[in-house]
C-alpha positions as CSV (number, residue, x, y, z in Angstrom):
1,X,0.0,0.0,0.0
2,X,2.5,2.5,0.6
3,X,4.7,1.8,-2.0
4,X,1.7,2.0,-4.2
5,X,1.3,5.5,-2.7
6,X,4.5,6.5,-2.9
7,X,4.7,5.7,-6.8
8,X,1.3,7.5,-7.0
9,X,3.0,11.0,-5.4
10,X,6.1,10.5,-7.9
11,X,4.0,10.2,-11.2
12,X,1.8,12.4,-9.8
13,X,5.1,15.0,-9.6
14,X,6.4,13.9,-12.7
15,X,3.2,15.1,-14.1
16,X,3.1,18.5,-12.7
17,X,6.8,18.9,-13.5
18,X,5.8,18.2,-17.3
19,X,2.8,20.6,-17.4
20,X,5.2,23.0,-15.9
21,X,7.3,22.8,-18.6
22,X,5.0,23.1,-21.6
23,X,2.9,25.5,-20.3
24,X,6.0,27.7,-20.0
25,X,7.2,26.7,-23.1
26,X,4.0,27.0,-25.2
27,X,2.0,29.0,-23.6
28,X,-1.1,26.2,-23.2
29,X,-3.9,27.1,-20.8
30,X,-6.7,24.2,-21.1
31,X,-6.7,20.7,-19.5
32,X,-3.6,18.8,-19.6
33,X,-3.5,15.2,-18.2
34,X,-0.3,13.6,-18.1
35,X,-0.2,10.0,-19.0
36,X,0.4,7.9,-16.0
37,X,-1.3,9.5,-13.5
38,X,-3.7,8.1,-11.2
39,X,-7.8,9.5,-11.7
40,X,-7.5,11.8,-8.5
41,X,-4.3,13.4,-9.7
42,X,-6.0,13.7,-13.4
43,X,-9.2,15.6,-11.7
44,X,-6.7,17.9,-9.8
45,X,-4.1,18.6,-13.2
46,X,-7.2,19.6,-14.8
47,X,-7.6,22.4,-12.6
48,X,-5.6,25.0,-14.4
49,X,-5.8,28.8,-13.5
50,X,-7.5,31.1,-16.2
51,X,-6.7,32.9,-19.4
52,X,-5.6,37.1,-17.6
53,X,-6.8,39.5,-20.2
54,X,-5.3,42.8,-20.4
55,X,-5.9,45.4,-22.8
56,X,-3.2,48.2,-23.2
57,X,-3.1,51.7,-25.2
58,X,0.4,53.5,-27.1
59,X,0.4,56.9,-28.2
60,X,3.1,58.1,-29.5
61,X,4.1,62.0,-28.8
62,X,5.5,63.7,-32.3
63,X,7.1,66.6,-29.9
64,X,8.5,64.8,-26.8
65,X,9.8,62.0,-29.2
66,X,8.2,59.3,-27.0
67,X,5.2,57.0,-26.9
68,X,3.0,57.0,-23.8
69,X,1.8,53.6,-22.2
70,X,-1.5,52.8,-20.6
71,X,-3.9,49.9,-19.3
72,X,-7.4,49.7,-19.8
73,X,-9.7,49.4,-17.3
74,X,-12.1,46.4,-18.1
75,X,-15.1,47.8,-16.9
76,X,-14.6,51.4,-17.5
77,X,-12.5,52.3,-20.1
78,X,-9.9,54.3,-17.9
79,X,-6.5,54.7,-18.1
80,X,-4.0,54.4,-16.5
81,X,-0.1,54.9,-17.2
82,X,2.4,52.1,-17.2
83,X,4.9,51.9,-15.1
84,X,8.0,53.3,-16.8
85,X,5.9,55.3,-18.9
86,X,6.5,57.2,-21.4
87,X,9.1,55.4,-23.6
88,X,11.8,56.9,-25.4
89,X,11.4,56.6,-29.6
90,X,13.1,58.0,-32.5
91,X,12.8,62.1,-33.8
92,X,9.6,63.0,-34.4
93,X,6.8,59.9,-34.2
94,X,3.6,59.6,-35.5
95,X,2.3,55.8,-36.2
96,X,2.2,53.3,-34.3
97,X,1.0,49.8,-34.4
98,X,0.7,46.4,-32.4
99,X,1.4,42.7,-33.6
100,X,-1.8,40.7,-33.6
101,X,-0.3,38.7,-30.4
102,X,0.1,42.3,-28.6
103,X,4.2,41.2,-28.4
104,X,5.6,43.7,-30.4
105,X,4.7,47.4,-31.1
106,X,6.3,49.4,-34.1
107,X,6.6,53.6,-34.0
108,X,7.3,55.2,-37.2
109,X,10.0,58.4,-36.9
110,X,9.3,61.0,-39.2
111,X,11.9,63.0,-38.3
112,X,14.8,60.4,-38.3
113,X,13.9,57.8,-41.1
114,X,13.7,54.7,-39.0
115,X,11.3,52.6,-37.6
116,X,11.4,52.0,-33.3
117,X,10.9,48.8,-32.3
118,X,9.6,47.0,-28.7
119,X,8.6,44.1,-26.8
120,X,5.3,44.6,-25.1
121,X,5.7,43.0,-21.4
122,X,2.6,41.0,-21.5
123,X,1.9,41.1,-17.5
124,X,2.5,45.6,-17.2
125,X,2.3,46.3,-21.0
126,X,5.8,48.4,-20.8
127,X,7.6,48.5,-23.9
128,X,11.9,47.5,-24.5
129,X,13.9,48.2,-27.3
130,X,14.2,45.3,-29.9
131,X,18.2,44.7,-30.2
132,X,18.6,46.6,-33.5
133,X,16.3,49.4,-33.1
134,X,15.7,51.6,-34.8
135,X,15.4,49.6,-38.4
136,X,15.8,52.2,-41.3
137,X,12.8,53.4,-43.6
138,X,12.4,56.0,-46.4
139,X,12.1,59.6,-45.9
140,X,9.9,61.0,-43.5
141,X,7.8,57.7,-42.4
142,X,4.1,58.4,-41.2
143,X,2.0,55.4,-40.9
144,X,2.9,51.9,-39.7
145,X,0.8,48.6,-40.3
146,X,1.2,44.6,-39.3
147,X,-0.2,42.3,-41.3
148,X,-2.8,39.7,-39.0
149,X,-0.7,36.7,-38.8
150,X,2.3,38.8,-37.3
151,X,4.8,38.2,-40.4
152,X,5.4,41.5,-42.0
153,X,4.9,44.9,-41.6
154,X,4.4,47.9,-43.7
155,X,6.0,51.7,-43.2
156,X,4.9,54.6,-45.6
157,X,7.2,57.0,-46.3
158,X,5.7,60.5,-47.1
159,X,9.1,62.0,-48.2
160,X,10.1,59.4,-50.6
161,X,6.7,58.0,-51.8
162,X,7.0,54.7,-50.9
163,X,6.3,51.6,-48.7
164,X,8.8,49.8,-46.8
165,X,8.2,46.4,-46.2
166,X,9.9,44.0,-43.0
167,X,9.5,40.3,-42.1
168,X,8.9,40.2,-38.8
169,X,10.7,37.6,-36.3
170,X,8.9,35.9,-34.1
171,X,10.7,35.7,-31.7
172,X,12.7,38.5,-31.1
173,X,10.5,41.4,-33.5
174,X,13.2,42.4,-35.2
175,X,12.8,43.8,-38.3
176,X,14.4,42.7,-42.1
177,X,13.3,44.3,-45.0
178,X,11.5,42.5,-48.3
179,X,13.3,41.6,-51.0
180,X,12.4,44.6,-53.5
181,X,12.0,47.2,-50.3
182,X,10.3,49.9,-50.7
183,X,7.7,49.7,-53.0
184,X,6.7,53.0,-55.1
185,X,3.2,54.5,-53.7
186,X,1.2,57.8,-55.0
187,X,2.7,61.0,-54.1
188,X,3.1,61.6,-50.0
189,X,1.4,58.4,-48.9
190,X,0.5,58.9,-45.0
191,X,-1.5,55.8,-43.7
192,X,-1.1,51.9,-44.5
193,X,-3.9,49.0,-43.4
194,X,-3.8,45.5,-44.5
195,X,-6.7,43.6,-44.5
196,X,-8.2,40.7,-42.2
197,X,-7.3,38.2,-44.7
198,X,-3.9,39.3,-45.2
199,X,-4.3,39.0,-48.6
200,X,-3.8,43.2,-49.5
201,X,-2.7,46.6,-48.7
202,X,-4.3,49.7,-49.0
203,X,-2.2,52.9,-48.7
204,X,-4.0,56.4,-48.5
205,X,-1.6,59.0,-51.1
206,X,-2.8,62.5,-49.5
207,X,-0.5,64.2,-52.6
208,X,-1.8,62.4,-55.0
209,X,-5.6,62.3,-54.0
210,X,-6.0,58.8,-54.3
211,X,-5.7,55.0,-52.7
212,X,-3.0,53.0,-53.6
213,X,-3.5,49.0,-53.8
214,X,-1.3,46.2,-53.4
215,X,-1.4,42.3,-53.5
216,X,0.8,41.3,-50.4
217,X,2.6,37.7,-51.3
218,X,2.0,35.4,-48.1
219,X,5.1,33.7,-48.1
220,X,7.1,36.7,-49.1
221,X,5.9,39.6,-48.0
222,X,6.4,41.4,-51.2
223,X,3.7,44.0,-52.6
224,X,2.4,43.9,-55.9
225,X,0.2,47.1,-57.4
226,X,-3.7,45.5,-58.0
227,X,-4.7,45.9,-61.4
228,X,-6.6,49.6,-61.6
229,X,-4.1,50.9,-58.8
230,X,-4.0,54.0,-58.0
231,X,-8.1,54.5,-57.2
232,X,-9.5,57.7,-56.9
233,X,-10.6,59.8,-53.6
234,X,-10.9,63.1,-53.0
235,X,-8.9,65.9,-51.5
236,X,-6.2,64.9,-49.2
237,X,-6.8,61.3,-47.8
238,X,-5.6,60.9,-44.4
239,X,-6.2,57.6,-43.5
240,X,-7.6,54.3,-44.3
241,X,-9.2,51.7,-42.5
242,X,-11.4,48.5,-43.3
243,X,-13.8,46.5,-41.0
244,X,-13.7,43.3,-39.9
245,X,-14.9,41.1,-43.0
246,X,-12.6,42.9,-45.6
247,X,-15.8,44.0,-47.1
248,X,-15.0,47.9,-47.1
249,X,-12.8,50.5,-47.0
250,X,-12.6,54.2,-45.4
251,X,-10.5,56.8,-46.5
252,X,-11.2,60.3,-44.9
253,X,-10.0,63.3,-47.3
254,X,-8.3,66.1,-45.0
255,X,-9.2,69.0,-47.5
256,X,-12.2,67.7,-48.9
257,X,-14.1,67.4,-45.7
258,X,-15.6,64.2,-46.2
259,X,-15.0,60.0,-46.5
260,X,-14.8,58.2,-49.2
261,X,-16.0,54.4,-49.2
262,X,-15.2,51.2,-51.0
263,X,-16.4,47.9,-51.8
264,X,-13.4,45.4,-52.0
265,X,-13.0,42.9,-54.5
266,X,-12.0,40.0,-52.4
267,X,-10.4,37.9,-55.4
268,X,-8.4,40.9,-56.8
269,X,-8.1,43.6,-54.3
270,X,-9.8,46.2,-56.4
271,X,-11.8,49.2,-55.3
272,X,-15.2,49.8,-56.2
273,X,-16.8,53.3,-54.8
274,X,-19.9,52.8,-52.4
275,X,-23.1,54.3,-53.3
276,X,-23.6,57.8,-51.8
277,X,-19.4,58.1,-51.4
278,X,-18.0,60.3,-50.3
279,X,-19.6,61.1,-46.7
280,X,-19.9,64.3,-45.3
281,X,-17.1,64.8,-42.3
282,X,-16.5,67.7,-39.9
283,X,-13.4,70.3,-40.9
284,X,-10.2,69.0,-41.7
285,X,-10.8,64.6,-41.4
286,X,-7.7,63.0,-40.5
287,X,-7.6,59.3,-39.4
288,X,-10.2,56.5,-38.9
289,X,-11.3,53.3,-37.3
290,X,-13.5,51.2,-37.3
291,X,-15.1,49.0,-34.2
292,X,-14.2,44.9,-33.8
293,X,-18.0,44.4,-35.2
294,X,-18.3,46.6,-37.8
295,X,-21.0,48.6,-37.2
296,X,-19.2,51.5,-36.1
297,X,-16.7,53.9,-37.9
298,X,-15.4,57.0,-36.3
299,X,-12.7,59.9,-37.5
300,X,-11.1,62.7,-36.0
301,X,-12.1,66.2,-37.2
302,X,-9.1,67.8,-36.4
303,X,-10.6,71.0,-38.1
304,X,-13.5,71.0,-35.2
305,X,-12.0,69.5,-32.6
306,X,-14.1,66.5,-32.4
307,X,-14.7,63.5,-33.6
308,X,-17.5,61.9,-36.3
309,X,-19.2,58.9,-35.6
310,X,-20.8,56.9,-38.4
311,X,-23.0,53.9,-38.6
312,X,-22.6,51.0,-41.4
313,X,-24.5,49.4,-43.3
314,X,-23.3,46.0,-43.6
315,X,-24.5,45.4,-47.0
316,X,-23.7,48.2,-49.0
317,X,-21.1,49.7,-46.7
318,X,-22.6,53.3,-47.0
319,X,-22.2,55.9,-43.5
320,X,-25.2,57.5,-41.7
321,X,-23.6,60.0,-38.5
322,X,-24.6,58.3,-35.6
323,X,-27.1,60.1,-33.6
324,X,-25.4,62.9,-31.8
325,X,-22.5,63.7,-33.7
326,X,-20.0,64.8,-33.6
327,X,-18.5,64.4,-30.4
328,X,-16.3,66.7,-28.7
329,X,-12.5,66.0,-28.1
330,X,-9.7,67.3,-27.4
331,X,-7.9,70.1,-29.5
332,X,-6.4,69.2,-32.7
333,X,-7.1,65.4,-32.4
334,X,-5.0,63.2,-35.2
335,X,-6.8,59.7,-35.2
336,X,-8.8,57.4,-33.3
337,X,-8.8,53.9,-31.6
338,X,-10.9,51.4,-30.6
339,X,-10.1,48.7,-28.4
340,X,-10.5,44.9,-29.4
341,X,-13.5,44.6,-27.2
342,X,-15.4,47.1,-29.5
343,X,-16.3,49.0,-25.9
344,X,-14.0,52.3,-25.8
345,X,-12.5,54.2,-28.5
346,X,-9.4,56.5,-27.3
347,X,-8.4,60.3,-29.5
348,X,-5.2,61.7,-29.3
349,X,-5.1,65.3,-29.4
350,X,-2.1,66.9,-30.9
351,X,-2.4,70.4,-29.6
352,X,-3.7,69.2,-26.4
353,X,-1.1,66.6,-25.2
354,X,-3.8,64.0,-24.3
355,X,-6.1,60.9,-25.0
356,X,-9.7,61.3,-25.0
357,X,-11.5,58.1,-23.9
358,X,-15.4,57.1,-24.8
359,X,-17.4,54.6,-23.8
360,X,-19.0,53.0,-27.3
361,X,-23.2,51.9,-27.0
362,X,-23.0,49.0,-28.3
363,X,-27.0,49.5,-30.0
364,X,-26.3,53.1,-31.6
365,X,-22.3,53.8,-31.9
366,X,-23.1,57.2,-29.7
367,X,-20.0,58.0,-28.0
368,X,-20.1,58.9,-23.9
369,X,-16.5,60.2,-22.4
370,X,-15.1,58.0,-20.2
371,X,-14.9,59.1,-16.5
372,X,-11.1,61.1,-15.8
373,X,-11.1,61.8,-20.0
374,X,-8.5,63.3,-20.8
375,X,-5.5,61.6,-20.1
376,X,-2.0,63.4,-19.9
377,X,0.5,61.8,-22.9
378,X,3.3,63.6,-24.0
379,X,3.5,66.5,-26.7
380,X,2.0,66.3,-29.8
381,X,0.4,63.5,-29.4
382,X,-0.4,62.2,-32.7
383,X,-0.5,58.2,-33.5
384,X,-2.4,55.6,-31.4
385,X,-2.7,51.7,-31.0
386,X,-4.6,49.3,-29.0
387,X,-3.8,46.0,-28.5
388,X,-5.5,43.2,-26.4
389,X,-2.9,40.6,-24.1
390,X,-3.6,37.0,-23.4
391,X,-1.6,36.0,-20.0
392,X,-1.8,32.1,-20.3
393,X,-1.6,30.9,-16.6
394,X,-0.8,27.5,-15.0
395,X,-1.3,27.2,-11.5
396,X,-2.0,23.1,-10.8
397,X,-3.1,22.7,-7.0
398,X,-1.5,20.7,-4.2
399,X,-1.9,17.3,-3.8
C-alpha cells in the first residue's frame, strides 16, 4: 500500500513537472492530463488557473519623441499609465501599431527615417527596445501597419513616396526588410492597413488624392500594385481603415471634408466606390477606425476638434452619423482607436497633449467620455494603438 502510494506522489510529480514545462514553453492554458497519472491526480491537473486578459493603449508623442503607455480598465475604459511610462522613440513619431499577439509594437520616426521597435511585457504592457532598433525606412515615415498573422509589416514614407516592407521575427520582433523594399506608392502616402485576410494593402496617397492598392505575397511579403491601382478619392486622404470582413474600406480626405467608401473585390483587391461616397465629415478629417464588429466607424475632425461617428451598413457599406455627432474631443485630435473589445474608442489630441477616452453603446455607436477623460500623454500627441494581451496561466493545486 505505501509503496503504491508512494509511486502515486512521484508520477503524480512527474506530471506537474511536465505541465510545468510546456505551459511555460507553449503558452497552453486548457486541461492537460499527463499520462500515467492516477484518476485523483487527473481531476486535480485539470484544474488550471484562467486565461488574464489585459488590454493596453500606445500613443506616440510627435514633440517629446516618445510614446506613452497605458492599461485599460475592463469595466470602465480608464486609463491608467504604465509603469515606466512614457518610452523613449526615435525624432519626431507619428504611427504606431501592435502585432496581432500584442508582443511587439512598431513607431514610425518622421523625423529620423527609422522605424522604433519594442517588446510589449505581457503582465505591465511596458515597452523594450528590440536589439537593432531603430530599423531604417524612407524619408519622412508616417503610418505603420502589421499584417494579422504577425509576419510582416508595412512603413509609408511621405518624403520618398513609398512603402517599406519587414519580415517580422517571431521571436525576437526584429525587423528585415522585403526583397524589393520599398515599394513606389502615389505621391506623399500617409496611412497603410492590410486587410483581415492578409491578402492586400491599401495605402492612402494625401498628394496624389487617391488610394493605392497592393497584393501582399504570403510567403514573401512582397507587394504587388492591384490591377486599376492608383483609385481615386478626394482631396487629401488621411487615412484608411477596413472592417472586420474585408468587405469595405474608409479613406477620410483632409481637405475635402468628407470619407470616401469602398467595396473590395475580395479575389483581386480592387476598389469599387460605395453608393452615396463620399460622406460628409467635420473640418479638416484625419484618421479613422473602425469598431471589432463593424458597425461603427469614427474619425477625427481635427478641423473642429471633435470626432465623427458613423453607422454601417453592412451590405452596402454606405455611412449614416450616428445620432449625436459629432462628439467633442480634445484640441487638434489626429486619429482614433478602438479597443479589441469594441467597448472604448481612445483620440489623441495633438495640440492638447492628451487621450480622450469614450465609452461606445453597443445598440447606436453614440459615443459617452469616459470618466477622468483626458489623459496626460506627451506632446503632440499624434499616432495611437490598441492591442489586447492574453496572460496564459498555469497554476496546478497541491496534492
Amino acid at each position: 500500500m505505501h509503496q503504491n502510494h508512494l509511486a502515486a506522489r512521484t508520477l503524480w510529480a512527474l506530471g506537474i513537472a511536465a505541465l510545468l514545462v510546456a505551459c511555460a514553453n507553449s503558452g497552453y492554458s486548457g486541461t492537460v492530463t499527463p499520462s500515467g497519472v492516477d484518476p485523483d491526480s487527473q481531476t486535480r491537473l485539470a484544474q488550471i488557473g484562467p486565461d488574464v486578459v489585459v488590454q493596453f493603449v500606445y500613443a506616440a508623442n510627435y514633440d517629446s519623441a516618445n510614446v506613452s503607455a497605458y492599461t485599460i480598465n475592463a469595466t470602465s475604459g480608464k486609463l491608467t499609465p504604465v509603469a515606466g511610462s512614457p518610452f523613449g522613440a526615435g525624432t519626431e513619431p507619428e504611427g504606431v501599431a501592435v502585432d496581432p499577439t500584442g508582443k511587439f509594437a512598431y513607431v514610425a520616426n518622421y523625423g529620423s527615417d527609422n522605424v522604433s521597435a519594442y517588446t510589449i511585457n505581457a503582465t505591465s504592457g511596458k515597452l523594450k527596445s528590440v536589439a537593432g532598433s531603430p530599423f531604417g525606412a524612407g524619408t519622412n515615415p508616417t503610418g505603420v501597419a502589421v499584417n494579422p498573422k504577425g509576419t510582416f509589416a508595412y512603413v509609408t514614407n511621405s518624403g520618398s513616396d513609398n512603402v517599406s516592407a519587414y519580415s517580422i521575427n517571431a521571436t525576437s520582433g526584429k525587423l528585415t526588410p522585403v526583397s524589393g523594399s520599398p515599394f513606389s506608392a502615389g505621391s506623399v502616402p500617409q496611412w497603410v492597413v492590410v486587410v483581415p485576410s492578409g491578402k492586400f494593402a491599401y495605402v492612402a496617397n494625401y498628394g496624389s488624392a487617391n488610394v493605392s492598392a497592393y497584393s501582399i505575397n504570403a510567403t514573401s511579403g512582397v507587394l504587388a500594385q492591384v490591377a486599376g491601382s492608383p483609385f481615386g478619392a478626394d482631396n487629401g486622404p488621411n487615412g484608411v481603415a477596413v472592417d472586420p470582413k474585408g468587405k469595405f474600406a474608409y479613406v477620410p480626405n483632409e481637405v475635402s471634408d468628407n470619407v470616401s467608401a469602398y467595396a473590395v473585390n475580395a479575389t483581386s483587391g480592387a476598389l469599387t466606390p460605395v453608393a452615396g461616397s463620399p460622406f460628409g465629415a467635420g473640418s479638416l478629417p484625419i484618421g479613422v477606425a473602425v469598431d471589432p464588429v463593424g458597425k461603427f466607424a469614427y474619425v477625427a475632425d481635427y478641423g473642429a476638434d471633435n470626432v465623427s461617428g458613423y453607422t454601417i451598413n453592412a451590405t452596402s457599406g454606405a455611412l449614416t452619423p450616428v445620432a449625436g455627432s459629432p462628439f467633442g474631443a480634445g484640441t487638434l485630435p489626429l486619429g482614433t482607436a478602438v479597443d479589441p473589445t469594441g467597448r472604448f474608442a481612445y483620440v489623441p489630441n495633438f495640440g492638447s497633449g492628451n487621450v480622450w477616452g469614450y465609452a461606445i453603446n453597443p445598440k447606436t455607436g453614440e459615443l459617452t467620455p469616459v470618466a477622468g477623460s483626458p489623459f496626460g500623454a506627451g506632446s503632440g500627441t499624434w499616432g495611437i494603438a490598441t492591442c489586447r494581451v492574453v496572460q496564459r496561466t498555469c497554476k496546478p493545486p497541491p496534492l
